[in-house]
C-alpha positions as CSV (number, residue, x, y, z in Angstrom):
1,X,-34.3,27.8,24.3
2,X,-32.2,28.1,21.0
3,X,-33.4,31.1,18.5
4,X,-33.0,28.8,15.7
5,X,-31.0,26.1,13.9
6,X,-27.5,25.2,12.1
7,X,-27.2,22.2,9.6
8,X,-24.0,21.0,8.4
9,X,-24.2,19.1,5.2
10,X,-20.8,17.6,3.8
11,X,-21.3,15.6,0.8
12,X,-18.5,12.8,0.6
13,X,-18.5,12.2,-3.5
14,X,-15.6,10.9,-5.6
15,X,-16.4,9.6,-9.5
16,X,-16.2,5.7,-9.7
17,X,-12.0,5.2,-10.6
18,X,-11.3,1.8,-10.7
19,X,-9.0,-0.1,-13.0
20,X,-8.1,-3.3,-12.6
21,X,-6.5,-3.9,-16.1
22,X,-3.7,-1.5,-14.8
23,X,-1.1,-2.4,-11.5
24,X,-1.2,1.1,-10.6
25,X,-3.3,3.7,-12.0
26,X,-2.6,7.6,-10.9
27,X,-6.2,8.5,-11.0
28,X,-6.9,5.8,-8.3
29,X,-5.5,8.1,-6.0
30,X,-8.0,10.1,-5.8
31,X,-9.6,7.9,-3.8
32,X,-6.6,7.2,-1.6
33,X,-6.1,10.9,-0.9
34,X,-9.3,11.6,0.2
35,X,-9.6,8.2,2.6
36,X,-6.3,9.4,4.1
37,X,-7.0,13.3,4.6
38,X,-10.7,13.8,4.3
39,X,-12.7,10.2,5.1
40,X,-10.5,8.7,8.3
41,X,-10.2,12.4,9.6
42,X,-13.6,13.4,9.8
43,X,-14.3,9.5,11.3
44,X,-11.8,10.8,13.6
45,X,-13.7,13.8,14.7
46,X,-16.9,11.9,14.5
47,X,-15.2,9.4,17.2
48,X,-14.0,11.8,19.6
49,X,-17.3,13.8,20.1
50,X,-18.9,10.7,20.5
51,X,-16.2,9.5,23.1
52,X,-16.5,12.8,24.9
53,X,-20.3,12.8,25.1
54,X,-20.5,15.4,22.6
55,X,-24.4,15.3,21.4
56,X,-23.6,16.7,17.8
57,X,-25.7,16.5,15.0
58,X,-25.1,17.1,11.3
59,X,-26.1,15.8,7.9
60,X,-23.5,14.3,5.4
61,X,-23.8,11.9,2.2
62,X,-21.8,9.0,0.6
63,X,-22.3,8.8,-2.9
64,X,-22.9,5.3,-4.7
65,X,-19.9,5.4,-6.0
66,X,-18.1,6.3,-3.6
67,X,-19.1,3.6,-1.4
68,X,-18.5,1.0,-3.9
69,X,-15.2,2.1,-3.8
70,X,-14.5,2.2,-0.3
71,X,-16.3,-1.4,-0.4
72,X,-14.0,-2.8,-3.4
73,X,-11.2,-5.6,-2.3
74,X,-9.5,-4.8,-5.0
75,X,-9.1,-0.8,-3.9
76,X,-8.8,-1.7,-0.2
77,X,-5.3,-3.6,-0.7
78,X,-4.4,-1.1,-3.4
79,X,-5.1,1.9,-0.6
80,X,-2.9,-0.4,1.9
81,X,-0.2,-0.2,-0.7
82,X,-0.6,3.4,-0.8
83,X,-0.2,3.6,2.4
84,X,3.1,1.7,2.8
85,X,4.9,3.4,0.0
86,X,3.7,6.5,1.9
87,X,5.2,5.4,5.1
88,X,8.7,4.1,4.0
89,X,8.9,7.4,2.1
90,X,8.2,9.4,5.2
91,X,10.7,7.2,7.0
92,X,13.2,7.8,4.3
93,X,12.3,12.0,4.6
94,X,13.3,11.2,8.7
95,X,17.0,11.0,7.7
96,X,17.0,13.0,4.6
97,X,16.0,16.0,6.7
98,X,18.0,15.4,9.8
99,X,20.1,18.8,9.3
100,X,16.7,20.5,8.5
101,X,15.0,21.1,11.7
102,X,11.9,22.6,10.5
103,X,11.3,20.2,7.9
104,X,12.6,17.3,9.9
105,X,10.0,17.7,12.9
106,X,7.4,17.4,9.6
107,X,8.8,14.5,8.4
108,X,8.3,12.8,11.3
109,X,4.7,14.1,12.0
110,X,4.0,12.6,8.9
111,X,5.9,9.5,9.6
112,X,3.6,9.3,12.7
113,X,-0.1,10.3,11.0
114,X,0.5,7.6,8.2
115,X,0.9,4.7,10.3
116,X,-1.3,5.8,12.5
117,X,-4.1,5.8,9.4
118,X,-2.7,2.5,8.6
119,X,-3.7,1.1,12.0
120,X,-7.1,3.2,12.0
121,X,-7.8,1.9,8.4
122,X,-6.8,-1.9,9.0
123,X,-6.5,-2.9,12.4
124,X,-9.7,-0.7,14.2
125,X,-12.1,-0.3,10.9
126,X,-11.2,-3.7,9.1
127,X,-11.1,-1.9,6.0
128,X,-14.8,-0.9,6.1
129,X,-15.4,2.9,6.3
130,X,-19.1,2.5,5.0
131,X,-19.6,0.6,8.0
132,X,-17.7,3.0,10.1
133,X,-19.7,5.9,9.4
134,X,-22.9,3.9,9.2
135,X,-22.0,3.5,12.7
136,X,-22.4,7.1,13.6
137,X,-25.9,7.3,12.1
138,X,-27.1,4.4,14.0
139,X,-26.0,6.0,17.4
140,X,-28.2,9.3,16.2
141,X,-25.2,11.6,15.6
142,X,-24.8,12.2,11.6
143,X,-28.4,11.7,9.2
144,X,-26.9,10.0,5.9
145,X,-28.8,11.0,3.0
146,X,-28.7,9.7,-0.7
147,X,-27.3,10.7,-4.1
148,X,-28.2,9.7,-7.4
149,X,-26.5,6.9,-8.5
150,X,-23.5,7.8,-10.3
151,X,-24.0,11.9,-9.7
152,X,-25.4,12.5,-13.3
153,X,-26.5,16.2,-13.8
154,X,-30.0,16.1,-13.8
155,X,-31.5,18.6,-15.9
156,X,-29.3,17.4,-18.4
157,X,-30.6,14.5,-18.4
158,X,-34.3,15.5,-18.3
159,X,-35.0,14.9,-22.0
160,X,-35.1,10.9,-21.1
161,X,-37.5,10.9,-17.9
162,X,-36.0,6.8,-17.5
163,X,-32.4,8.5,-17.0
164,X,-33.6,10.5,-14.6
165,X,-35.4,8.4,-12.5
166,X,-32.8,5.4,-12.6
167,X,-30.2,7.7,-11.4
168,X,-32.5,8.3,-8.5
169,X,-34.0,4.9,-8.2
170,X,-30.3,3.4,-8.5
171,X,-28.6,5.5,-5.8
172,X,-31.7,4.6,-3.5
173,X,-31.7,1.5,-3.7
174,X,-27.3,1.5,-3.1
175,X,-28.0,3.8,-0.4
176,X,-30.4,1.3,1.4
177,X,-28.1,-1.6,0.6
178,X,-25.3,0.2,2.6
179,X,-26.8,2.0,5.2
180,X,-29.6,-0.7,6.1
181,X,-32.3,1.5,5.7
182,X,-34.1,3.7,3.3
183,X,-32.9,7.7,3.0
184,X,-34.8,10.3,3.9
185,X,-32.7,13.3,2.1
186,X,-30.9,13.4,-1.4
187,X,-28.1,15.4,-2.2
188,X,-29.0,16.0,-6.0
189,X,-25.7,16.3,-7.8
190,X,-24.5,20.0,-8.3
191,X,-27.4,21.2,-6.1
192,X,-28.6,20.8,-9.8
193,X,-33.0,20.8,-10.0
194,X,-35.3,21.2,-12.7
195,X,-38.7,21.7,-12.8
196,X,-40.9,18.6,-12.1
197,X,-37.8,16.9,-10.6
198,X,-39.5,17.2,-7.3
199,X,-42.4,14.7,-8.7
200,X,-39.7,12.1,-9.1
201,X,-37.8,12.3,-5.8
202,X,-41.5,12.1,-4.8
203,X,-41.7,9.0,-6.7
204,X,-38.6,7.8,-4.6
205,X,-39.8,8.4,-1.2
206,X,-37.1,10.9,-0.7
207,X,-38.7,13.7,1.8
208,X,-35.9,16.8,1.3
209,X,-33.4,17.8,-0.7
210,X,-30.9,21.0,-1.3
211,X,-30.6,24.1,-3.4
212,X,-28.7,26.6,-4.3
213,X,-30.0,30.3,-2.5
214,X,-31.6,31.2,-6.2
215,X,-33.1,27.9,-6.3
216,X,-35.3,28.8,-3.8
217,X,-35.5,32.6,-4.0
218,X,-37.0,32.6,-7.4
219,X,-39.4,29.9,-6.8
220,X,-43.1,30.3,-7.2
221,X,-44.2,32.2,-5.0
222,X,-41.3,33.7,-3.5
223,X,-40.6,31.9,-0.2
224,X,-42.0,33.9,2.7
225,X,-38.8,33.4,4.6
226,X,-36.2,33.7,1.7
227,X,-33.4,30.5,2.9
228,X,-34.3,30.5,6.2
229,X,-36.9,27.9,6.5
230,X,-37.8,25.3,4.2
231,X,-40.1,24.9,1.8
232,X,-42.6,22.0,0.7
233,X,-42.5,21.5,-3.3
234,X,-46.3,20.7,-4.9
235,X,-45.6,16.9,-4.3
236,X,-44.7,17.2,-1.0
237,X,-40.6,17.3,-0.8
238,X,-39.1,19.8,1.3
239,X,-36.3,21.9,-0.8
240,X,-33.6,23.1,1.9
241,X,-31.6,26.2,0.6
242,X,-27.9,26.7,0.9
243,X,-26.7,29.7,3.0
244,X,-24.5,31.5,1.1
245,X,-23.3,33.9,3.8
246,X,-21.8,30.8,6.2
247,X,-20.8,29.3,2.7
248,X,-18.7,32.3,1.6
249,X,-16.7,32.2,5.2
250,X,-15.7,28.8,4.3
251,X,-15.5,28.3,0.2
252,X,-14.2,32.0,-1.1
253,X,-11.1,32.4,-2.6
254,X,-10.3,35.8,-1.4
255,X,-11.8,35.9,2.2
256,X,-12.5,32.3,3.0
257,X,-10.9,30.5,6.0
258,X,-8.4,28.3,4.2
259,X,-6.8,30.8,2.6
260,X,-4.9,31.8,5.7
261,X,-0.9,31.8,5.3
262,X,-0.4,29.6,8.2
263,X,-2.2,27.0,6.6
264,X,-0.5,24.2,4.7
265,X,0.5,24.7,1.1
266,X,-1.7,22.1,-1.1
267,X,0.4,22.5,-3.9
268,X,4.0,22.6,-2.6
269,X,4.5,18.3,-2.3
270,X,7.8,16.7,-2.0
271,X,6.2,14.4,-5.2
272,X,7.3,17.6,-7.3
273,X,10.0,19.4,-5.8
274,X,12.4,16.5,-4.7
275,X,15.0,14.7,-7.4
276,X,13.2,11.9,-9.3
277,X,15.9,9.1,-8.4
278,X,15.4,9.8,-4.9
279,X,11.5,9.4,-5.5
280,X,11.5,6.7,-7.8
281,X,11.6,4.2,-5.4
282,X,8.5,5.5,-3.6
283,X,6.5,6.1,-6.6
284,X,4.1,3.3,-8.5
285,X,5.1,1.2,-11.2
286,X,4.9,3.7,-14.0
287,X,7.3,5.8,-12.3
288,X,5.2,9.4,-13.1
289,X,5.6,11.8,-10.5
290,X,2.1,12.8,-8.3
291,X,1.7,13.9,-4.8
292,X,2.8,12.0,-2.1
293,X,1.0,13.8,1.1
294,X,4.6,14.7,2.2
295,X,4.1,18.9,1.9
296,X,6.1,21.2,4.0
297,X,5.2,24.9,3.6
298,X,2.5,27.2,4.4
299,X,0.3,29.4,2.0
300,X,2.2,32.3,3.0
301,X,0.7,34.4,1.0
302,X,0.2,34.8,-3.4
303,X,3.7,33.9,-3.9
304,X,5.4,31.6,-5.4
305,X,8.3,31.5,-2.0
306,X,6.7,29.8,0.5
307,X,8.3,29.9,4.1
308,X,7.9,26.4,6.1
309,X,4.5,25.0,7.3
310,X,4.3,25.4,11.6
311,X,1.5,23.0,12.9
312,X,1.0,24.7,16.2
313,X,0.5,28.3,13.9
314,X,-1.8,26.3,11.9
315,X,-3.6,25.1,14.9
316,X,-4.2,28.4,16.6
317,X,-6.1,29.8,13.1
318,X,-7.9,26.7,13.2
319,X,-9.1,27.5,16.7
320,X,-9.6,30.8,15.9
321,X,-11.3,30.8,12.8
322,X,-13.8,27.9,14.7
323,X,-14.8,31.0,17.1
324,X,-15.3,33.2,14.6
325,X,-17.4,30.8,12.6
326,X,-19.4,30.3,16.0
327,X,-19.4,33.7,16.8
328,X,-21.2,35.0,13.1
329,X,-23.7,32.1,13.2
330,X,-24.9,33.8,16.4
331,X,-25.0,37.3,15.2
332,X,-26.6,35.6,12.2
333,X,-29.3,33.5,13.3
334,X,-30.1,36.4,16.3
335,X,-29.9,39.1,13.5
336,X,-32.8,36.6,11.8
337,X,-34.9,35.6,14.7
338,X,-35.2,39.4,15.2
339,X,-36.8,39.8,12.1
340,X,-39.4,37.1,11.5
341,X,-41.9,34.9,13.8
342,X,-40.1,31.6,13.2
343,X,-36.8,29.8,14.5
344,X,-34.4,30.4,11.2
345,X,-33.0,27.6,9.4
346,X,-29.5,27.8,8.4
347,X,-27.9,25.2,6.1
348,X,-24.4,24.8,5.4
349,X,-23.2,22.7,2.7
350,X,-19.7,22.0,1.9
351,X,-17.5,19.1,-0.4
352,X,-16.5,16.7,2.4
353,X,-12.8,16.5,0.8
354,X,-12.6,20.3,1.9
355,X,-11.9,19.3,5.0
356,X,-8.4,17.7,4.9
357,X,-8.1,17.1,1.7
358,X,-7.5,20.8,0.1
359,X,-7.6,22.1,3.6
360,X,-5.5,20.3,5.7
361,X,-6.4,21.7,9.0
362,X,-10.5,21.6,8.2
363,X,-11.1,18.4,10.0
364,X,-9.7,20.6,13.1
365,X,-11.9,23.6,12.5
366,X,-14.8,21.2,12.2
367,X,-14.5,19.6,15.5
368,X,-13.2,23.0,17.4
369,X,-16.3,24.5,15.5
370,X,-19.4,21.9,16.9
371,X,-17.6,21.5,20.3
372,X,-17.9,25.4,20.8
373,X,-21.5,25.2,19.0
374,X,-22.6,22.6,21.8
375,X,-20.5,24.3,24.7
376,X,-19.9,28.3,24.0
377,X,-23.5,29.4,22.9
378,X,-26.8,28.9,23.3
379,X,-28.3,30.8,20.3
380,X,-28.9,28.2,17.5
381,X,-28.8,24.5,17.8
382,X,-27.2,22.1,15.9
383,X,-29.3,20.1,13.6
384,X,-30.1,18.0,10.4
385,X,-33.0,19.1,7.7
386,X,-34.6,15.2,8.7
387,X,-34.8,16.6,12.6
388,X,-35.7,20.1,11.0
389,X,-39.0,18.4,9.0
390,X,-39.6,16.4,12.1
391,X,-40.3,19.5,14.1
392,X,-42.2,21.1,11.9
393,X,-44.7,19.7,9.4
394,X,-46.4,22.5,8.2
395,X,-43.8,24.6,5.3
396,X,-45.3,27.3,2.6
397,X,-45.5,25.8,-1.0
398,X,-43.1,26.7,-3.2
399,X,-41.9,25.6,-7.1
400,X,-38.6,26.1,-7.2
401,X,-36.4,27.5,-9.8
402,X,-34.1,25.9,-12.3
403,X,-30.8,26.1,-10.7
404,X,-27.7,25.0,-10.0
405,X,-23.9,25.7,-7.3
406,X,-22.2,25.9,-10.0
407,X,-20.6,29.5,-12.3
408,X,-23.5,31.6,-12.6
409,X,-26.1,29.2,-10.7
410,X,-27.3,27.3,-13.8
411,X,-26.0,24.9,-16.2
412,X,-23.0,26.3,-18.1
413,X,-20.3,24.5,-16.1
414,X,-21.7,21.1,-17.5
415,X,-22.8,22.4,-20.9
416,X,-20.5,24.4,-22.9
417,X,-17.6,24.0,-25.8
418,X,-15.7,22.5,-24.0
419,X,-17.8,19.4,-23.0
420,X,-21.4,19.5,-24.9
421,X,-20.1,17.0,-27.4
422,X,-20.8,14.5,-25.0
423,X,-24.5,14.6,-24.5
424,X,-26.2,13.4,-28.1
425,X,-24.0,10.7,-27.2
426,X,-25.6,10.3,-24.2
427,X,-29.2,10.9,-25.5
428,X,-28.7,8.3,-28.1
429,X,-27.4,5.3,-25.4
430,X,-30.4,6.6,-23.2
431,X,-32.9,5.9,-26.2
432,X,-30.9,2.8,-26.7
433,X,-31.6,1.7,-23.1
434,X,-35.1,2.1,-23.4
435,X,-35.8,0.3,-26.4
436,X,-33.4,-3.0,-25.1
437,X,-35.6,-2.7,-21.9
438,X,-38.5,-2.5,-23.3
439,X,-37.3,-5.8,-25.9
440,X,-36.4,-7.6,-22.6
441,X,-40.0,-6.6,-20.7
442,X,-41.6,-8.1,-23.7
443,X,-39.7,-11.2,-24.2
444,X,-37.4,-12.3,-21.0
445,X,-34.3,-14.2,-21.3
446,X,-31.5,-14.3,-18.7
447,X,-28.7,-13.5,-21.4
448,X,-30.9,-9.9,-21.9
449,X,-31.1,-9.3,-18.1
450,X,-27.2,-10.1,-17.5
451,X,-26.5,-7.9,-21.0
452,X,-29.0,-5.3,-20.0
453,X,-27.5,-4.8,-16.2
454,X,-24.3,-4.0,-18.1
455,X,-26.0,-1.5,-20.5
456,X,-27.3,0.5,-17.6
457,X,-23.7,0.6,-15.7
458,X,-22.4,2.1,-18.8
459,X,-24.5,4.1,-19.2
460,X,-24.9,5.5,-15.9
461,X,-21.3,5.8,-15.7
462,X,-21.4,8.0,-18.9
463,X,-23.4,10.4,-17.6
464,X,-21.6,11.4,-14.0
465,X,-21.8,14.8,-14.0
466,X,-18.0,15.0,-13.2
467,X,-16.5,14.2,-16.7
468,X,-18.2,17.6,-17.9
469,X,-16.8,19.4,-15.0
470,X,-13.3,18.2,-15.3
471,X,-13.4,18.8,-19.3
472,X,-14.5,22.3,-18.3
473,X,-12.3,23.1,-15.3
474,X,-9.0,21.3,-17.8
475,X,-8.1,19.1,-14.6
476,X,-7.7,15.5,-15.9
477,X,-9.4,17.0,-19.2
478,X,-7.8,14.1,-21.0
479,X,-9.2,11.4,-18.4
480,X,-12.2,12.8,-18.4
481,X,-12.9,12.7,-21.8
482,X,-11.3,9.1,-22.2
483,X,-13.7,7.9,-19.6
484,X,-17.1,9.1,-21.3
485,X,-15.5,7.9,-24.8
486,X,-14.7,3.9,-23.2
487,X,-18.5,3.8,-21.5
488,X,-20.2,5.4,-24.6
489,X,-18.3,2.8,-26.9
490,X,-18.6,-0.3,-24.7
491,X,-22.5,0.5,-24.2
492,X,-22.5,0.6,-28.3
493,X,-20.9,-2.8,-29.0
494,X,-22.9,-4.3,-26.2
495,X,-26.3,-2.5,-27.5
496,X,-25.2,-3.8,-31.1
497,X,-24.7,-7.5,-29.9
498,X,-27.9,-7.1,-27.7
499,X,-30.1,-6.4,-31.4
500,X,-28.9,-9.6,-33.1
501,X,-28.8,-11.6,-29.8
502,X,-25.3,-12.5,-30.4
503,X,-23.6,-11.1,-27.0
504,X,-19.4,-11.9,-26.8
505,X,-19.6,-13.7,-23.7
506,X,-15.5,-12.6,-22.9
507,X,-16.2,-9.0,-23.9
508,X,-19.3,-8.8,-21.3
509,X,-17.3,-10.6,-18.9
510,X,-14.5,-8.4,-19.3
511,X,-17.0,-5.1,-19.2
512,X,-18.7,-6.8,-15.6
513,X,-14.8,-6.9,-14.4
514,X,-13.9,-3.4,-14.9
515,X,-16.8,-1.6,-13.8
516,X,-18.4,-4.0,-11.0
517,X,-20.5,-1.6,-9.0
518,X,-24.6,-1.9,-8.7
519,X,-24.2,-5.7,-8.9
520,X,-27.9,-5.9,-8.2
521,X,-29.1,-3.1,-10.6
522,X,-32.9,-3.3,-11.8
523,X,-32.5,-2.7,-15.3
524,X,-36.5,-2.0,-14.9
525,X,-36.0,1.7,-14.1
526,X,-34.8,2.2,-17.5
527,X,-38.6,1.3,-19.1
């Protein structure tokens, strides 16, 4: 019998990127990155364990918007273009490198792993990854939980309950819509929870959700088993909190796992260090220089020389740093059933575009990790917080604290000088909201349900939490910023037009075309 319990929790989230007035836009490949390193990989791993008879178990989520994405036309044949420039400039790298051996055999590795996406992404999934991974929670291997719906932050938010609860209600109801069912969990955006937001996930039907350690730890009364077990809020959802010792293995800077100098180089891309007229004919119409996926050195160490990347090195770590993750979870979780009555809960959340994505090898240590979990020891079993609260019914009650996984564990990431000009913006379009929604309840017309269903993607597009967090971090500051600037000011003119009942017919038709996602949204939530 297992001393206690592991759950893995990835949480797949990109922000809604989408232009369709553009040929090309660069910010769309964020999206194309992360399908190609992170999304197929992990469906990859996911599809092996199952083909081996691997009986894994962990917990992940795909945000609304993310899934609208992955479910856009538009973006699939976009992503399939990405994928072919991709290829032919692999194919080009082939001869380029033909008197470099080292970078040669990458080239063709490359070569290799983008068609091979391209026929995993076309030919096996049909395009639909939503479908692909819904797949895997059907046959009882991953629990998908929720997110809110276009990851606003919260406690930010609070001062407009109606925000709050249409974020939630929103995502729920895309969740269920995708997955064919309702959730069970929510991955609140940023770990982020304030006070009395358990009453509203309540409200949802949502029966768990995560903190950060502190989250928990200073709740009211102090939880009897710190992290190790959950917790029951006063209305009845279960607040998991996040492990930080497993966490820092993976995430820190100085001692995590991916900062190995056999691992590939994120930064070091052929997009940046090759001459432009070579490139150009690879790159999109606008001709601007961005990475291509094409990298060939290692970490090596904090220097700027980097020696060339060797897979099989890379591998090895992978396969040793899998063990070693094993092997601490053990000592862990015995260390912890040693010292209290119960079977410890350990939960281990990470951004899904870790693995792959900025850590190219992840996907690898992921599936070297559970197949050693299921095989190599029988100390802790792996499971989800839904299985977890299936088990076990009776929790201590706890209030939890204020909180956040972000700087300092509260809100200053999100709320600072560098970003807090956004949110009497956001305040006024939220009382704005209200009072159309309210107009409409009282005196229904068709024109103020199409007009209002706008308002609300506007607005809920405004508020994702990561146009503060790039302005903060300065990575797409100027994005960022442009983004919450175009939703607050097409929410105003379509607000304005709602008040004298005069809507633009093209400019709501053009707003609908940009930003299509929540086709069905209840603009009720917003009263």
């Amino acid at each position: 019998m297992a001393k206690g319990y592991l759950a893995l929790l990835l949480h797949a989230h990109l922000p809604f990127v989408r232009h369709p007035e553009y040929p090309d836009f660069l910010e769309e490949d964020w999206l194309f990155e992360a399908i190609t390193e992170t999304y197929i990989p992990l469906w990859q791993v996911f599809e092996g364990l199952a083909r081996d008879g691997v009986r894994f178990r962990l917990a992940m989520s795909l945000t609304p918007t993310l899934c609208a994405m992955l479910d856009d036309p538009l973006l699939r044949q976009r992503y399939l273009r990405y994928l072919d420039r991709a290829i032919g400039l692999a194919k080009n790298e082939i001869d380029r490198t033909q008197h470099q051996s080292e970078f040669n055999h990458l080239a063709r590795l490359y070569h290799s792993r983008f068609l091979e996406v391209r026929e995993i992404y076309a030919d096996h999934l049909k395009c639909d990854l939503v479908a692909a991974f819904r797949r895997f929670q059907d046959a009882g291997f991953v629990e998908i939980i929720a997110c809110a719906a276009t990851h606003g932050f919260l406690p930010l938010l609070e001062r407009y309950p109606s925000s709050v609860w249409a974020q939630i209600a929103i995502g729920r109801d895309a969740y269920t819509k995708s997955f064919g069912r309702p959730p069970l969990g929510i991955w609140l955006p940023e770990c982020a929870y304030y006070s009395g937001l358990d009453s509203v996930l309540q409200k949802a039907e949502l029966r768990w959700f995560t903190l950060d350690a502190h989250g928990l730890m200073f709740g009211t009364p102090r939880p009897r088993y710190a992290i190790y077990a959950p917790c029951f809020t006063p209305t009845g959802s279960a607040a998991f909190g996040r492990d930080r010792e497993s966490s820092k293995q993976v995430w820190s800077a100085q001692e995590g796992y991916p900062g190995d100098p056999v691992y590939r180089d994120f930064y070091r891309d052929i997009g940046f260090d090759l001459e432009y007229d070579y490139l150009r004919p690879f790159l999109p119409g606008d001709g601007s220089r961005r990475f291509t996926g094409i990298k060939y050195h290692r970490i090596t160490g904090r220097t700027v020389y980097k020696e060339p990347y060797v897979p099989g090195w890379a591998q090895g770590a992978a396969d040793h740093h899998a063990g070693d993750f094993m092997n601490s979870r053990v000592k862990q979780i015995e260390h912890l059933a040693g010292i209290t009555n119960i079977k410890p809960m350990v939960l281990s959340p990470f951004d899904a575009e870790l693995f792959g994505h900025w850590w190219y090898e992840g996907p690898q240590f992921l599936n070297l990790f559970i197949r050693k979990a299921v095989y190599d020891q029988k100390t802790f079993e792996l499971i989800t917080p839904g299985d977890y609260l299936g088990k076990y019914d009776t929790l201590q009650v706890v209030s939890p604290s204020p909180s956040s996984w972000g700087n300092r564990g509260f809100w200053e990431v999100w709320l600072d000088e560098t970003n807090s000009w956004i949110y009497p913006h956001l305040h006024a379009a939220a009382r704005r909201m209200i009072e159309c929604a309210q107009d409409t309840e009282k005196s229904p017309a068709k024109w103020k349900e199409r007009t209002l269903r706008q308002l609300g993607r506007e607005l809920l597009l405004a508020q994702a939490s990561d146009w503060a967090f790039l302005m903060k971090t300065g990575t797409a500051r100027d994005y960022a910023r442009k983004r919450t600037r175009d939703h607050i000011l097409r929410f105003t003119r379509l607000y304005e037009q709602f008040r004298t009942g005069q809507v633009d017919e093209e400019f709501l038709a053009s707003c609908e075309w940009r930003d299509n996602l929540f086709p069905d949204l209840n603009w009720k939530y917003f009263l």
